[in-house]
N, CA, C and O atoms as CSV, one atom per row, in Angstrom:
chain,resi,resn,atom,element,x,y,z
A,1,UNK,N,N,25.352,-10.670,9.405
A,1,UNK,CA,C,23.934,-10.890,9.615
A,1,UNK,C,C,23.149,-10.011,8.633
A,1,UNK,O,O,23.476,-8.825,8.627
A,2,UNK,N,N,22.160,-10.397,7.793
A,2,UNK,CA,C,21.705,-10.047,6.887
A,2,UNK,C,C,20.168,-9.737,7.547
A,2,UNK,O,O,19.361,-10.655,7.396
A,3,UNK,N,N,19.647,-8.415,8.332
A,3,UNK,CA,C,19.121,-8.108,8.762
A,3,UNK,C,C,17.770,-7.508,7.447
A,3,UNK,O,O,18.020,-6.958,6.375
A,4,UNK,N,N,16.616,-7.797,7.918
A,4,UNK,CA,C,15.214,-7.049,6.932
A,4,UNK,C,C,15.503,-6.098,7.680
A,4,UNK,O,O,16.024,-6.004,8.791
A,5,UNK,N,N,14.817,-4.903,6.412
A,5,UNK,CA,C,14.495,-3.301,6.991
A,5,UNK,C,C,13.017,-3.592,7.681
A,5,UNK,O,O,12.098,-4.339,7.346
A,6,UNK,N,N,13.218,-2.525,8.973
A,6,UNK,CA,C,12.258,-1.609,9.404
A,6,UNK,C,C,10.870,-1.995,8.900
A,6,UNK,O,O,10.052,-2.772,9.391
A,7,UNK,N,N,10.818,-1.268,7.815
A,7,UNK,CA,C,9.406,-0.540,6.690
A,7,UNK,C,C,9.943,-1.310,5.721
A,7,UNK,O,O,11.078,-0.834,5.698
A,8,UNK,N,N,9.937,-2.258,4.814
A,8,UNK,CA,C,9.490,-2.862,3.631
A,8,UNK,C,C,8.623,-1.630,2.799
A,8,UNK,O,O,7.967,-0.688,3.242
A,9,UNK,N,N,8.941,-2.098,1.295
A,9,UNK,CA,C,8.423,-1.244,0.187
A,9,UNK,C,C,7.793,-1.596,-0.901
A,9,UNK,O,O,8.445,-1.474,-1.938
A,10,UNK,N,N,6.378,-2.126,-1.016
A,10,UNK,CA,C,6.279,-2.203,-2.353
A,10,UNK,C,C,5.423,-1.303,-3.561
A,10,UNK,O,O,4.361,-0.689,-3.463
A,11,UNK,N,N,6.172,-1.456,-4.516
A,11,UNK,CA,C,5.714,-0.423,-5.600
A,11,UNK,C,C,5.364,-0.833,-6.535
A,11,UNK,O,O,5.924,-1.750,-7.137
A,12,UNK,N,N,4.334,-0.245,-6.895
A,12,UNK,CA,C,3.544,-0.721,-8.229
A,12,UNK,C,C,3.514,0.352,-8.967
A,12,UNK,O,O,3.900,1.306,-8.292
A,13,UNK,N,N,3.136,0.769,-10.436
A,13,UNK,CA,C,3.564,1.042,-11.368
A,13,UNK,C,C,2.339,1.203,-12.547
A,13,UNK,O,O,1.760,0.139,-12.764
A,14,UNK,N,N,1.943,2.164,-13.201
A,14,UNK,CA,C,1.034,2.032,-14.645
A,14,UNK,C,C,-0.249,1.641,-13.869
A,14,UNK,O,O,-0.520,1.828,-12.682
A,15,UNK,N,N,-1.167,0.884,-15.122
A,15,UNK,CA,C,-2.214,0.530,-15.236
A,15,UNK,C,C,-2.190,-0.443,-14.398
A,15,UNK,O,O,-1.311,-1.269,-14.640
A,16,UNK,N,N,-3.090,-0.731,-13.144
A,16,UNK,CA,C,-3.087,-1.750,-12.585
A,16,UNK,C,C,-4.846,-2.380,-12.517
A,16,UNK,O,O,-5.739,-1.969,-11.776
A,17,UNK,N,N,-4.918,-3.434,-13.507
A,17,UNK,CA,C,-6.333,-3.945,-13.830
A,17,UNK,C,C,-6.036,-5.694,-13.872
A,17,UNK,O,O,-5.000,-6.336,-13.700
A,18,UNK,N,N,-7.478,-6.126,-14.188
A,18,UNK,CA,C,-7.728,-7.448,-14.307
A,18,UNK,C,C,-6.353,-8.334,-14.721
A,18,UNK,O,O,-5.934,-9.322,-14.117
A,19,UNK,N,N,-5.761,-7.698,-15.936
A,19,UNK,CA,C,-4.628,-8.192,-16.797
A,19,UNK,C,C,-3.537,-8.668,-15.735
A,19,UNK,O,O,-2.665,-9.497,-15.996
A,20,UNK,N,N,-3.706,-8.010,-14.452
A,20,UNK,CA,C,-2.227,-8.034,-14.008
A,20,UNK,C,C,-2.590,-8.525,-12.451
A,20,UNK,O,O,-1.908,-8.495,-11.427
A,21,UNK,N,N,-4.351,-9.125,-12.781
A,21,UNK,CA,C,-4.128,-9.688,-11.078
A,21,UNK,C,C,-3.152,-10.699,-10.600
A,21,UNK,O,O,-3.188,-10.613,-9.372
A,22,UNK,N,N,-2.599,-11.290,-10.823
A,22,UNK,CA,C,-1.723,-12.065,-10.117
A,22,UNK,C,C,-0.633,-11.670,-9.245
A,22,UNK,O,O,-0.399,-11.999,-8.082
A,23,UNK,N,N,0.449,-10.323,-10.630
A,23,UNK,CA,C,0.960,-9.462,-10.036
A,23,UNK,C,C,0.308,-8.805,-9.116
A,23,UNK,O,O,1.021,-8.663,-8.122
A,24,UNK,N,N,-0.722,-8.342,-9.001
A,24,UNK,CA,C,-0.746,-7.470,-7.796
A,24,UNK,C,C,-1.276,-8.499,-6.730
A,24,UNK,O,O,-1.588,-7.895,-5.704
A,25,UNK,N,N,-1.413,-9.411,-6.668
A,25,UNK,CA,C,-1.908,-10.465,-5.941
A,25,UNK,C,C,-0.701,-10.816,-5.183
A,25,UNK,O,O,-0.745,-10.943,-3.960
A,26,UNK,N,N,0.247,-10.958,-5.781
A,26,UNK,CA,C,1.724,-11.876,-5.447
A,26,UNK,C,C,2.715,-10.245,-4.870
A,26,UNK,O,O,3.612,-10.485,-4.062
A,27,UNK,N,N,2.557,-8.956,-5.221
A,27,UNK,CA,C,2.856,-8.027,-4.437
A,27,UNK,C,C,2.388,-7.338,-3.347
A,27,UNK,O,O,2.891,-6.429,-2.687
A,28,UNK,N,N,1.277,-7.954,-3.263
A,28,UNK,CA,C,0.416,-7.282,-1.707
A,28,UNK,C,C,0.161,-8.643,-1.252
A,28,UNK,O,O,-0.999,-9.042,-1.160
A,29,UNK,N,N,1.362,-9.543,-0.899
A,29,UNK,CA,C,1.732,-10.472,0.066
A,29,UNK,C,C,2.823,-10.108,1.361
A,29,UNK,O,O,4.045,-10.025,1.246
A,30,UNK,N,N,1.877,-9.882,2.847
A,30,UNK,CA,C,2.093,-9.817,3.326
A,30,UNK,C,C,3.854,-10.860,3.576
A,30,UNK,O,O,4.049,-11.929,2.999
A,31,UNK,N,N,4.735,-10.299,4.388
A,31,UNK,CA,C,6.239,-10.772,3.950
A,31,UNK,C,C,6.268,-11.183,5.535
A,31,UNK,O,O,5.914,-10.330,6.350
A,32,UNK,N,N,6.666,-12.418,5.965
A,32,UNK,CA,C,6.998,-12.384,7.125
A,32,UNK,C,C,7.940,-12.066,7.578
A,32,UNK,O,O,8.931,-12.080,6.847
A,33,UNK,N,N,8.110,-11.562,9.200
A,33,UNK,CA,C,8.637,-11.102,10.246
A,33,UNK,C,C,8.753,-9.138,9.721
A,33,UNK,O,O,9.650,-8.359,10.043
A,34,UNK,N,N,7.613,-8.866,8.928
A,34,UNK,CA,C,6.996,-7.613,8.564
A,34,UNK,C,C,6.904,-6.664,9.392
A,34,UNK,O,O,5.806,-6.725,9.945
A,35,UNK,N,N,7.679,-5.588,9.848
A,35,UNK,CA,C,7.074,-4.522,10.996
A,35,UNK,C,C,6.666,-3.444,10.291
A,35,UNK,O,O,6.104,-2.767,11.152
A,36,UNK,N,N,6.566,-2.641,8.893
A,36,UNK,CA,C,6.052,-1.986,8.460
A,36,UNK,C,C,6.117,-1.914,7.334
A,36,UNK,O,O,7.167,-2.357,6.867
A,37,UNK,N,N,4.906,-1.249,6.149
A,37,UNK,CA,C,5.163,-1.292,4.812
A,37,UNK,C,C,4.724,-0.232,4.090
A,37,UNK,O,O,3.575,0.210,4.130
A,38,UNK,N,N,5.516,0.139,3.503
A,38,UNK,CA,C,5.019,1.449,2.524
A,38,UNK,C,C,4.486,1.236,1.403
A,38,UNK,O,O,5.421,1.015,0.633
A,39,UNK,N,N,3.512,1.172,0.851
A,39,UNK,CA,C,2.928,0.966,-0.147
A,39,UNK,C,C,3.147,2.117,-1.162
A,39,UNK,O,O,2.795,3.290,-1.046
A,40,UNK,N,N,3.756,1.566,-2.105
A,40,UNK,CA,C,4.035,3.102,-3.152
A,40,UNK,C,C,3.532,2.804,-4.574
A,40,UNK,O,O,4.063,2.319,-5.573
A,41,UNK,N,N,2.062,3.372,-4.231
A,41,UNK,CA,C,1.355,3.472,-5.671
A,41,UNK,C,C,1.208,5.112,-6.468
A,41,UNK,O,O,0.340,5.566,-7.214
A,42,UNK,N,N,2.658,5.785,-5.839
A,42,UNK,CA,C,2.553,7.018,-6.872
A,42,UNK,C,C,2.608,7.055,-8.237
A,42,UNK,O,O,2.015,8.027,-8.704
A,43,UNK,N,N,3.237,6.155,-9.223
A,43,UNK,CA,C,3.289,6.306,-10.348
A,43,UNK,C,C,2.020,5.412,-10.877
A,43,UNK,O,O,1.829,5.097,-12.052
A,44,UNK,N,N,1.435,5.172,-10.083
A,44,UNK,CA,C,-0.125,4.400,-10.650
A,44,UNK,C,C,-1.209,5.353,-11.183
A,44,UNK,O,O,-1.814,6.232,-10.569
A,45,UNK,N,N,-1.333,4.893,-12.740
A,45,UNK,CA,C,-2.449,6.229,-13.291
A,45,UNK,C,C,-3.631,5.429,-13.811
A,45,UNK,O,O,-4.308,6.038,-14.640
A,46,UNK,N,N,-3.957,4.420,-13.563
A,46,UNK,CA,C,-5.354,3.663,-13.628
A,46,UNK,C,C,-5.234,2.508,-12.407
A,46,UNK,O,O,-4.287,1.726,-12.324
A,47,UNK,N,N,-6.268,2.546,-11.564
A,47,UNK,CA,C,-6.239,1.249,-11.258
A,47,UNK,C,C,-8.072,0.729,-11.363
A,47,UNK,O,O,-8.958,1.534,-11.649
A,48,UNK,N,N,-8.330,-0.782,-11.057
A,48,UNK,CA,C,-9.955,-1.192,-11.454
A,48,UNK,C,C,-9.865,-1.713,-9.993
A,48,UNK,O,O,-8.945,-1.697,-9.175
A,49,UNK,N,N,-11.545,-2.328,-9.935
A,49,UNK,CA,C,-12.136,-2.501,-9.007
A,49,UNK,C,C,-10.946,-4.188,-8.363
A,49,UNK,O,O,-11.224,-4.685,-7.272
A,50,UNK,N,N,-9.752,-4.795,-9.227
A,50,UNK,CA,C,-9.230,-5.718,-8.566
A,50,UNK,C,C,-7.878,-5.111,-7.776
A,50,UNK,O,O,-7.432,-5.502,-6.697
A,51,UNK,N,N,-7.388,-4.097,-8.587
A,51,UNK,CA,C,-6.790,-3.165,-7.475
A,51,UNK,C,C,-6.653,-3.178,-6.446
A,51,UNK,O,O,-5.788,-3.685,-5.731
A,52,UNK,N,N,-8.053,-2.248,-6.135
A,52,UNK,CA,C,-8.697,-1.784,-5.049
A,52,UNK,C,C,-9.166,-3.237,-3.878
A,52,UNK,O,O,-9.144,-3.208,-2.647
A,53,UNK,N,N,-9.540,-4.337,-4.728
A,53,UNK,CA,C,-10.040,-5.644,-3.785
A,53,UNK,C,C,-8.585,-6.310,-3.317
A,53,UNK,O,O,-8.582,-6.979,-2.284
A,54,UNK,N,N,-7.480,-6.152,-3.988
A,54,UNK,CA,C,-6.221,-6.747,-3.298
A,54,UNK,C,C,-5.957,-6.035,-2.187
A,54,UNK,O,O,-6.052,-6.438,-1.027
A,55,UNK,N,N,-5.468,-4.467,-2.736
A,55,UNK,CA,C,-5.091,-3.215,-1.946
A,55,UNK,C,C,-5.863,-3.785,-0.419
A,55,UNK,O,O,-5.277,-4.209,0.577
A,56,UNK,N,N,-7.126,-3.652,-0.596
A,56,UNK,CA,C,-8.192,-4.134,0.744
A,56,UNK,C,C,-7.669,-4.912,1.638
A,56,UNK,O,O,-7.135,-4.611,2.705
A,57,UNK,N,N,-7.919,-6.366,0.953
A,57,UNK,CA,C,-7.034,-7.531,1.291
A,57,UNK,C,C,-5.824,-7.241,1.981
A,57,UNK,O,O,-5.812,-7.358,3.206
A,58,UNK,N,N,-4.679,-6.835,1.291
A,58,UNK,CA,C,-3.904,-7.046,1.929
A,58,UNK,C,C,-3.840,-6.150,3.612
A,58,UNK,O,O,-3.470,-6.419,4.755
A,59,UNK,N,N,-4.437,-5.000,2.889
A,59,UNK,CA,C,-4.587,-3.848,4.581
A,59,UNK,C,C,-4.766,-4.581,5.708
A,59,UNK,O,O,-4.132,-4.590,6.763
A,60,UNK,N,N,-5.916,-5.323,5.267
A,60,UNK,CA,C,-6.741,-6.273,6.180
A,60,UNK,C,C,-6.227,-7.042,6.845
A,60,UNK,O,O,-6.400,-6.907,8.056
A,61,UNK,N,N,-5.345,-8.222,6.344
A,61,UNK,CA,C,-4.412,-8.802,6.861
A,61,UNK,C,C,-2.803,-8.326,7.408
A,61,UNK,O,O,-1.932,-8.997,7.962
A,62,UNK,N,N,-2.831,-6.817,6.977
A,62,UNK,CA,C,-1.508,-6.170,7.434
A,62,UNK,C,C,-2.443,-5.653,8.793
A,62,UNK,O,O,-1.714,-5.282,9.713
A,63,UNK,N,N,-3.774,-5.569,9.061
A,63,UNK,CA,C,-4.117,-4.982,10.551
A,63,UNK,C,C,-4.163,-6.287,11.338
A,63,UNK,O,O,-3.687,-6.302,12.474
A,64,UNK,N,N,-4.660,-7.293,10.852
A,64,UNK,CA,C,-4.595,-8.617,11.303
A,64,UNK,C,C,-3.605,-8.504,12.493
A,64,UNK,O,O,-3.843,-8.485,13.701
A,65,UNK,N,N,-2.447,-8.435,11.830
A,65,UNK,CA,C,-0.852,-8.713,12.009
A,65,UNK,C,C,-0.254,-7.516,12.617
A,65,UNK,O,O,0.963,-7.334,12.625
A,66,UNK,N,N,-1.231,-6.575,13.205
A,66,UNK,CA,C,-0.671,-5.319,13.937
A,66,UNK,C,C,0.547,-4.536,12.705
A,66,UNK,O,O,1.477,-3.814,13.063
A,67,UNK,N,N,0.311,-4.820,11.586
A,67,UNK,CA,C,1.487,-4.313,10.820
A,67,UNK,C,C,1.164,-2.747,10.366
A,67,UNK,O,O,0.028,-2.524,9.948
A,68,UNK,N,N,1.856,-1.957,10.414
A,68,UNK,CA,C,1.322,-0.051,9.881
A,68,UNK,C,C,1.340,-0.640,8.909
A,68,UNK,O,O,1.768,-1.781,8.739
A,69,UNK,N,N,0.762,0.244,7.969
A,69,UNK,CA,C,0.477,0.637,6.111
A,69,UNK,C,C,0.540,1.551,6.177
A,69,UNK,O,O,-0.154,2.175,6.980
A,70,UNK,N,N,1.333,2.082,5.440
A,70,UNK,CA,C,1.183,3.519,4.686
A,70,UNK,C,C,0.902,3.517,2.913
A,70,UNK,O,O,1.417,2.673,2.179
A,71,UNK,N,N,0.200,4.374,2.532
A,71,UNK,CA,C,-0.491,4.029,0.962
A,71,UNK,C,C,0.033,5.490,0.372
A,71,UNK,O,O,-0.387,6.519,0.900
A,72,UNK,N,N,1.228,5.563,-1.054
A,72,UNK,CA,C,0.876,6.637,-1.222
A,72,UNK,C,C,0.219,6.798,-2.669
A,72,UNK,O,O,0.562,5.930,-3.472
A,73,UNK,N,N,-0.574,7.666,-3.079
A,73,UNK,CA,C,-1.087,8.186,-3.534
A,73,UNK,C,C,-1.182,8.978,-4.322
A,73,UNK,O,O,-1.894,9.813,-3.766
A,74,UNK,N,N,-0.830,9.552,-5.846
A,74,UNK,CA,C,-0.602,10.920,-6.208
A,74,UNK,C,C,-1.174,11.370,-7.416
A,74,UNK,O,O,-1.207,12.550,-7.766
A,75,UNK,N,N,-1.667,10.318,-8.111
A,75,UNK,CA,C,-2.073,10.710,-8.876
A,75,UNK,C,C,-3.753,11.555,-8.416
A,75,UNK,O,O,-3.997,11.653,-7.213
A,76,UNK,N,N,-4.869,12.146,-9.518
A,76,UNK,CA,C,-5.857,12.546,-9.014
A,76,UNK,C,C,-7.249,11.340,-9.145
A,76,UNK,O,O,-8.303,11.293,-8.510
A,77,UNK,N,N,-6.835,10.655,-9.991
A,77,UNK,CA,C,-7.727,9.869,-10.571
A,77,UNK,C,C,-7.624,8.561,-10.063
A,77,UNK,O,O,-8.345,7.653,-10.475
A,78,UNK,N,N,-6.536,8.374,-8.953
A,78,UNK,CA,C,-6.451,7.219,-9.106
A,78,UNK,C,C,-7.559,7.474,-7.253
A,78,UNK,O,O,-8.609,6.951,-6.881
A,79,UNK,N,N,-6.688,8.427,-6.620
A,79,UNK,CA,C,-7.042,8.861,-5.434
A,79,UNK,C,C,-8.934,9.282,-5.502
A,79,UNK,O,O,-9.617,8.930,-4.540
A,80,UNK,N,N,-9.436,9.836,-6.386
A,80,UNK,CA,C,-11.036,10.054,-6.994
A,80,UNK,C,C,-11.216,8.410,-6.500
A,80,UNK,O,O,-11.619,8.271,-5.346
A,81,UNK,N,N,-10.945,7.154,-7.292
A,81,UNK,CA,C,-11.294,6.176,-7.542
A,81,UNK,C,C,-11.133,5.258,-5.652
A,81,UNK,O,O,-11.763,4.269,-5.278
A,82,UNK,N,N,-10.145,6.021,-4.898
A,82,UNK,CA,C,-10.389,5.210,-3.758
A,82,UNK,C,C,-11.331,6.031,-2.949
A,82,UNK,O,O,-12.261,5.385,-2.466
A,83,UNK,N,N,-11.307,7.300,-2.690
A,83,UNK,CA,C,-12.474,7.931,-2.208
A,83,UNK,C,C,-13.839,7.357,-2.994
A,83,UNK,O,O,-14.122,6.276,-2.477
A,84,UNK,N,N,-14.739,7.680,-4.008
A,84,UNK,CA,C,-15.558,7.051,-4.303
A,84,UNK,C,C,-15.680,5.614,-4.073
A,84,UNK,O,O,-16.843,5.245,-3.904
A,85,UNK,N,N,-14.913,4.837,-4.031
A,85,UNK,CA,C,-14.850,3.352,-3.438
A,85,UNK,C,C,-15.436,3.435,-2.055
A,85,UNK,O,O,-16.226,2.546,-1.736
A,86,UNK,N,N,-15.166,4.347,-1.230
A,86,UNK,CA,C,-15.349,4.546,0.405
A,86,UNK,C,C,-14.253,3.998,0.991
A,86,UNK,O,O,-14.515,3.517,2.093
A,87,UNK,N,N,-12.710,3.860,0.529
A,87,UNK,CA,C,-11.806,3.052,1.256
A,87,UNK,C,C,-10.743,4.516,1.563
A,87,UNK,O,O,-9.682,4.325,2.157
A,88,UNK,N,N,-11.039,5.630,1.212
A,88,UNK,CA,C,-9.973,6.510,2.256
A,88,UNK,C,C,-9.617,6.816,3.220
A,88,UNK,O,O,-8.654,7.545,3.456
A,89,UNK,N,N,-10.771,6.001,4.412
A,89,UNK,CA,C,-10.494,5.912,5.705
A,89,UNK,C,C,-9.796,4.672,5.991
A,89,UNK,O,O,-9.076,4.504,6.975
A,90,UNK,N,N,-10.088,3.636,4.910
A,90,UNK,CA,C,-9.528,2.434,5.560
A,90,UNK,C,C,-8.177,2.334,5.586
A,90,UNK,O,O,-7.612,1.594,6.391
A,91,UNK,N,N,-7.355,3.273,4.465
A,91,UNK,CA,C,-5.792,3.423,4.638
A,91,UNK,C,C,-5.538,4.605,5.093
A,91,UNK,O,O,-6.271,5.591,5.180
A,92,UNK,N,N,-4.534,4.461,5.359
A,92,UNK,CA,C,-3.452,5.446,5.444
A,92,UNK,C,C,-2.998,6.436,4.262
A,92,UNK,O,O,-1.923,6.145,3.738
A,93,UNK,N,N,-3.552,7.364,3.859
A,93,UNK,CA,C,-3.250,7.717,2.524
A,93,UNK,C,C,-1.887,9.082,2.490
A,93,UNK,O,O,-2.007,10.121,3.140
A,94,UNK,N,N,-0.997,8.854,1.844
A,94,UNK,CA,C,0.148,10.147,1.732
A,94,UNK,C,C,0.113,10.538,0.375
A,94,UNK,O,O,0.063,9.700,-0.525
A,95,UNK,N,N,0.140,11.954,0.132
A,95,UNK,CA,C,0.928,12.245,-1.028
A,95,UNK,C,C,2.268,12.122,-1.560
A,95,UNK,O,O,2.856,11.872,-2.612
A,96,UNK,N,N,2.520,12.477,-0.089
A,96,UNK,CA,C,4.241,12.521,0.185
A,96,UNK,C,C,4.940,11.052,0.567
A,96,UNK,O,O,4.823,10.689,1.738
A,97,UNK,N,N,5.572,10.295,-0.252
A,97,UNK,CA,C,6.904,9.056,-0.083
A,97,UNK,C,C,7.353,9.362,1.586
A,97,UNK,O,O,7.241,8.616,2.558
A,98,UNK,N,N,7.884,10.714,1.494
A,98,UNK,CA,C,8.720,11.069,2.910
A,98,UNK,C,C,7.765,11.123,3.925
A,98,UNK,O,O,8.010,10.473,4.941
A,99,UNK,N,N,6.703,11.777,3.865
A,99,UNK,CA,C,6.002,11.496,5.105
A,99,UNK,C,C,5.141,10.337,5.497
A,99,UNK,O,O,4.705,10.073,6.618
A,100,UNK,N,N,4.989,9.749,4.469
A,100,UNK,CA,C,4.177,8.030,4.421
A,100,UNK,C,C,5.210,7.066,5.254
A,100,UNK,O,O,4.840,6.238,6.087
A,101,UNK,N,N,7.129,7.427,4.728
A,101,UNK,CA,C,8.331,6.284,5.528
A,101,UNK,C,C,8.062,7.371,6.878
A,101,UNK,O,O,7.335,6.862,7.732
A,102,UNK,N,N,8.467,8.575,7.149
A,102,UNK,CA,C,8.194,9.358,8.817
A,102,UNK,C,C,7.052,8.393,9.548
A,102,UNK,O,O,7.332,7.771,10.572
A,103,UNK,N,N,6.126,8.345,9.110
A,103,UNK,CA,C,4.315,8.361,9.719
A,103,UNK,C,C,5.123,6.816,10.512
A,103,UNK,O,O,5.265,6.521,11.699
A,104,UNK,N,N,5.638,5.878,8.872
A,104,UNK,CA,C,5.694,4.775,9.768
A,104,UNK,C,C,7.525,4.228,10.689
A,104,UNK,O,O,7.865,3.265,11.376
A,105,UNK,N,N,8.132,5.296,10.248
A,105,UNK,CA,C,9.224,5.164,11.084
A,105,UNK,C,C,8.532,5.246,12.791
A,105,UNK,O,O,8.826,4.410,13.645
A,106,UNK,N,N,7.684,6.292,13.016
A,106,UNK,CA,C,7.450,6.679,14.056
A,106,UNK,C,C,6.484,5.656,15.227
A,106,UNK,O,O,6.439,5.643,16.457
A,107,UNK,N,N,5.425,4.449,13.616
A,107,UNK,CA,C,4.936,3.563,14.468
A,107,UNK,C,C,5.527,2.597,14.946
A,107,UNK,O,O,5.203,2.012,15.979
A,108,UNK,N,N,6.994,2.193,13.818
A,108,UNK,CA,C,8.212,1.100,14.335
A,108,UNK,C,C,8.757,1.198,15.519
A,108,UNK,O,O,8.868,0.320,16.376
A,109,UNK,N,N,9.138,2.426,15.547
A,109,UNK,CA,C,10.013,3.515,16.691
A,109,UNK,C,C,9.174,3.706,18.040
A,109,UNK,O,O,9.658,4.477,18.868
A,110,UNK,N,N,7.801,2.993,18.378
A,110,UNK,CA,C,7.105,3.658,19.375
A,110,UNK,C,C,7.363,2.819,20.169
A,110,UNK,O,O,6.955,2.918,21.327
């Protein structure tokens, strides 16, 4: 039996702008029978305002769906760019990989 994990992972990478909406369009697709997802935008060192409108999106429909998010975060500029947006309350934000999979082991696990 070829069982899905737990927490699902997706990671994005570099510059994430206009050029590459599709990709990020077609990676912040919610996955069915989804119980949690880690979003791992640590190695992200630009992102633009379509980013940030997928990123949204998909949250949105991952609360829809009772699904956790965890978002991580590490660069300074990229993290500047979601605070000034006003969306640092709307995620879940980690510095830390390990405590972003904990946060949501613990909402799978409840």
């Amino acid at each position: 039996m070829n069982e899905r994990p737990a927490i699902e992972t997706i990671r994005l990478t570099g510059e994430l702008e206009v050029g590459r909406k599709q990709e990020i369009r077609d990676a912040f697709a919610l996955r069915d029978g989804a119980r949690a997802v880690l979003v791992d935008l640590s190695e992200v060192t630009y992102a633009d305002s379509t980013a940030l409108t997928e990123l949204l999106r998909f949250c949105m429909t991952a609360q829809r769906e009772a699904v956790p998010i965890a978002v991580v975060i590490r660069t300074r500029q990229f993290a500047r760019l979601v605070q000034y947006a006003g969306l640092a309350s709307v995620f879940k934000i980690f510095e830390d990989p390990g405590e972003a999979f904990a946060y949501l082991s613990d909402c799978v696990n409840a």
